[in-house]
KOLKE-113330 format. One line per 10 residues: number of its first residue (from 1); their letters; for each residue x, y, z of N, C-alpha, C. Coordinates in steps of 0.1 Angstrom, whole numbers, m for minus. Last residue first. Layout:
N
NUM = A = X:Y:Z:X:Y:Z:X:Y:Z | ...
# end
This chain:
161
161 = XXXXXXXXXX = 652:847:m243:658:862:m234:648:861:m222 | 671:821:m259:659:826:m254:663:837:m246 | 690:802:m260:692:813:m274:675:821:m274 | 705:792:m237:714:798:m247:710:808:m258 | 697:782:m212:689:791:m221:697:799:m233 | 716:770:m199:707:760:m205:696:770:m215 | 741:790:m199:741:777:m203:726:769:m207 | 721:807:m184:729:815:m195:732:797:m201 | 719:794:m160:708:797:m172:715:806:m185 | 741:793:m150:736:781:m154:726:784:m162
151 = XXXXXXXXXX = 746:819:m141:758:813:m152:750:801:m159 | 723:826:m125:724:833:m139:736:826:m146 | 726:809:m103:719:806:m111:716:815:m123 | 749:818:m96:750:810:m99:745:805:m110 | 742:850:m86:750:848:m97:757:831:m107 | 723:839:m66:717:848:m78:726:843:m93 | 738:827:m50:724:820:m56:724:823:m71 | 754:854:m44:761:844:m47:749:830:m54 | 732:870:m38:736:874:m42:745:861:m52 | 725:853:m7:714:857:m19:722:860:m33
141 = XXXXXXXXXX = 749:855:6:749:845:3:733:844:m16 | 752:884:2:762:878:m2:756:865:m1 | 730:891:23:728:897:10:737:887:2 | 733:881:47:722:872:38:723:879:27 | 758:897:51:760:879:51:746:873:42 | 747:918:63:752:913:47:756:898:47 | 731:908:79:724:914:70:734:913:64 | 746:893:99:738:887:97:735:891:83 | 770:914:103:776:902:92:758:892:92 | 750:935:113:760:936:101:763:925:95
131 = XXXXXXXXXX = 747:920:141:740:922:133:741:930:115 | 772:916:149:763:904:147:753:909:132 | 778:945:155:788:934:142:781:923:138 | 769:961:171:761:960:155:767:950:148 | 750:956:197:763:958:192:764:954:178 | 730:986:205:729:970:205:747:973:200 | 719:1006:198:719:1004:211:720:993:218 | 695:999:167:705:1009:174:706:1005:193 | 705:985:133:695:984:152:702:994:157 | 714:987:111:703:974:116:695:978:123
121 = XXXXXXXXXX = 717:1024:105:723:1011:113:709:1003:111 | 713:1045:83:707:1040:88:717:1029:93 | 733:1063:68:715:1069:67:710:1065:82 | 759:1062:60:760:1058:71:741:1065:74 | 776:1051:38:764:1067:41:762:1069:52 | 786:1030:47:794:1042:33:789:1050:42 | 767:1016:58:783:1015:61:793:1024:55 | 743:1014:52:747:1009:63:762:1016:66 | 741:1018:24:729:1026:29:740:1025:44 | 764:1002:17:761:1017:10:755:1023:23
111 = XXXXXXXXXX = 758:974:28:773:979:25:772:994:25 | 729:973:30:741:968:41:757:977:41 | 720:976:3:718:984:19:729:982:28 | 738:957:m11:738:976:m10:733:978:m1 | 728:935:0:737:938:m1:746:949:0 | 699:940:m6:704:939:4:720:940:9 | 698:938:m36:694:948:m26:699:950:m13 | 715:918:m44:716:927:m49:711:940:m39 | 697:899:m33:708:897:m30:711:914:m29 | 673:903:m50:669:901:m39:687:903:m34
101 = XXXXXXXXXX = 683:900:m76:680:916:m75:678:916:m57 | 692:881:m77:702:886:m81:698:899:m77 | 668:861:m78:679:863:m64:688:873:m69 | 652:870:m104:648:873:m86:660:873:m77 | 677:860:m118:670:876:m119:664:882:m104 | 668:833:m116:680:839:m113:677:859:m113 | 643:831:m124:644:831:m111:659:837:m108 | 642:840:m148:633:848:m141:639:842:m124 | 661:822:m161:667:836:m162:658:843:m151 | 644:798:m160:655:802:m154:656:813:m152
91 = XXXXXXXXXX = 619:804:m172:618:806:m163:631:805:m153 | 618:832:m203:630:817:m194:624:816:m183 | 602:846:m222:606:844:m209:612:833:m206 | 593:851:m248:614:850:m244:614:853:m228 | 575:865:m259:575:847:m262:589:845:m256 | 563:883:m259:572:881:m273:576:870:m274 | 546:881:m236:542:887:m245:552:882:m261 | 567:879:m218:561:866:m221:549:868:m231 | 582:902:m220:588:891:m226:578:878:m222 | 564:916:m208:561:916:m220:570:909:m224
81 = XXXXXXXXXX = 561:905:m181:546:908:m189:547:909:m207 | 586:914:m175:578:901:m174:569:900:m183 | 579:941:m180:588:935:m186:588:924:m185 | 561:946:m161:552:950:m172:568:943:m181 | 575:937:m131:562:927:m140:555:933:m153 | 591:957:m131:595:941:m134:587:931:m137 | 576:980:m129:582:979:m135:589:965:m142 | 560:969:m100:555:974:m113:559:974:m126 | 584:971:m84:577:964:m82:570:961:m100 | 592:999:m86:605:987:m91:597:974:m92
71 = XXXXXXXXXX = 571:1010:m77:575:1014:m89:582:1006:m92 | 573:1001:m51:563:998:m57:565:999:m72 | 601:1014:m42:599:998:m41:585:993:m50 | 592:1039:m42:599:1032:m51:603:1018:m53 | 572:1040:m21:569:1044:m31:585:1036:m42 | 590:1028:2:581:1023:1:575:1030:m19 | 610:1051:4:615:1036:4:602:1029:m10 | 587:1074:10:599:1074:m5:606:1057:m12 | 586:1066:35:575:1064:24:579:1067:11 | 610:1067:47:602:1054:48:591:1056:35
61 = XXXXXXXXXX = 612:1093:47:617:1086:38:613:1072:34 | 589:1098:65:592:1104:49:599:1097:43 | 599:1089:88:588:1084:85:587:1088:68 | 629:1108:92:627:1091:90:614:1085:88 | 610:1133:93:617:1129:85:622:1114:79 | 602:1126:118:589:1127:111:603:1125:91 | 625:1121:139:613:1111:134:604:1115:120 | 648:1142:121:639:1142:130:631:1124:126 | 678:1128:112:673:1138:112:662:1131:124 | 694:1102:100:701:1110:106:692:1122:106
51 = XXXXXXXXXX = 682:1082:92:678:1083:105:686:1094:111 | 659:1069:68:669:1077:72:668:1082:84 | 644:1050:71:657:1049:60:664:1060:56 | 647:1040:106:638:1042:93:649:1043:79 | 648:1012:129:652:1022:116:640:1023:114 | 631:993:139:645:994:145:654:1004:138 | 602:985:144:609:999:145:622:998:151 | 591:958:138:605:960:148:608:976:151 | 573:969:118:570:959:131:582:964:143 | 589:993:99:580:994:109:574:981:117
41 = XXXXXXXXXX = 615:984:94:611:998:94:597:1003:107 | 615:956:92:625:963:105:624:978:102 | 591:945:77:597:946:90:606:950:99 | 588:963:61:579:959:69:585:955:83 | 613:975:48:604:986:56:592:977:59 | 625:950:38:632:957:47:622:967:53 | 603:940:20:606:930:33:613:938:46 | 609:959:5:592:957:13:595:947:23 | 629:951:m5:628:967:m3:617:966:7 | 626:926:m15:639:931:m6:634:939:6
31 = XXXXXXXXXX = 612:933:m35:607:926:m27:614:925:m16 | 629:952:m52:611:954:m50:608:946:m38 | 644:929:m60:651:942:m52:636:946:m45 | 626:914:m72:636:908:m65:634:920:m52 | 620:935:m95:607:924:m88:615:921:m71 | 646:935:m107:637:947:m105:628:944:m94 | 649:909:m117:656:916:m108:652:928:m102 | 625:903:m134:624:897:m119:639:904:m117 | 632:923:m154:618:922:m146:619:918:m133 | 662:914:m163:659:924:m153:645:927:m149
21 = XXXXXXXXXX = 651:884:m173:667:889:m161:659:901:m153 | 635:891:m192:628:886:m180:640:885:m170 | 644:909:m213:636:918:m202:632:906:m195 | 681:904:m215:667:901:m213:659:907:m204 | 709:904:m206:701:910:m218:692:909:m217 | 717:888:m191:721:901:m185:716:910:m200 | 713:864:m201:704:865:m196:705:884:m189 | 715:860:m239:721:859:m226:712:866:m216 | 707:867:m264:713:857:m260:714:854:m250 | 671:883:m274:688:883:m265:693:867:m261
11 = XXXXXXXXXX = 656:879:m301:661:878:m291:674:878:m286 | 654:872:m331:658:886:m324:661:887:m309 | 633:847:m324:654:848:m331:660:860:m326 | 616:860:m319:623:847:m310:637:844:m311 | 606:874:m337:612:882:m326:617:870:m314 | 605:852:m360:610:863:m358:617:874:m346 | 582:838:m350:596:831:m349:600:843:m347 | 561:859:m349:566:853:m338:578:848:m337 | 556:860:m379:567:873:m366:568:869:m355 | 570:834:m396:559:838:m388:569:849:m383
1 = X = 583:825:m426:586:825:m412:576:834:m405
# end
């Protein structure tokens, strides 16, 4: 048997095991993150990602946002990179992965960043409920994709990671 077979068998069964699940959930969230500080950080300046201090502070964290969004970015493509290296990327598992981390992100912002912590509102000087059930509403429906399409690839990828 070759070492290729080898680390094919060794592979993860399921997709909440695999370096191509969490690459592209990593990737996902990563893309979330950069969607959230282009456009409603800075086009819309409707936030920063932290708003409870000075401007120059909400511009810092904006770039803390931004620097770890790259790193999560980075991170899900050298695990990509290397489960297609070992031969156990799914392209299911990679897309479910994407929406789970894309959901995933937003979700948390909405709920945590938004509503726990209270860092940052959507918008300010407006009435926020629209805009609350818009942003988590798109996290929960992303999120709900995500977890779909991870039961069905768990089913059709039964013995790849």
């Amino acid at each position: 048997m070759s070492a290729r077979s080898d680390v094919r068998q060794a592979s993860p069964a399921r997709p909440l095991q695999s370096r191509s699940f969490w690459g592209a959930f990593l990737i996902g969230a990563a893309v979330m993150a950069a969607i959230d500080e282009i456009v409603f950080h800075q086009i819309l300046a409707w936030h920063h990602f932290f708003d409870r201090s000075t401007p120059a502070i909400g511009l810092l964290s904006d770039g803390f946002l931004h620097a770890a969004s790259l790193i999560a970015l980075v991170a899900g493509f050298f695990l990509l990179a290397d489960a297609r290296r070992r031969d156990t990327m799914a392209r299911p598992i990679v897309v479910a992965g994407l929406f789970v981390g894309l959901g995933g992100f937003q979700l948390f912002d909405g709920m945590i960043d938004h509503k726990v912590l209270r860092v940052h509102q959507v918008r300010y000087g407006v009435e926020l409920l629209p805009y609350d059930l818009a942003w988590i509403g798109a996290g929960v429906v992303l999120l709900a994709v995500g977890i779909v399409l991870t039961v069905r690839a768990a089913r059709l990828v039964p013995a790849r990671g």
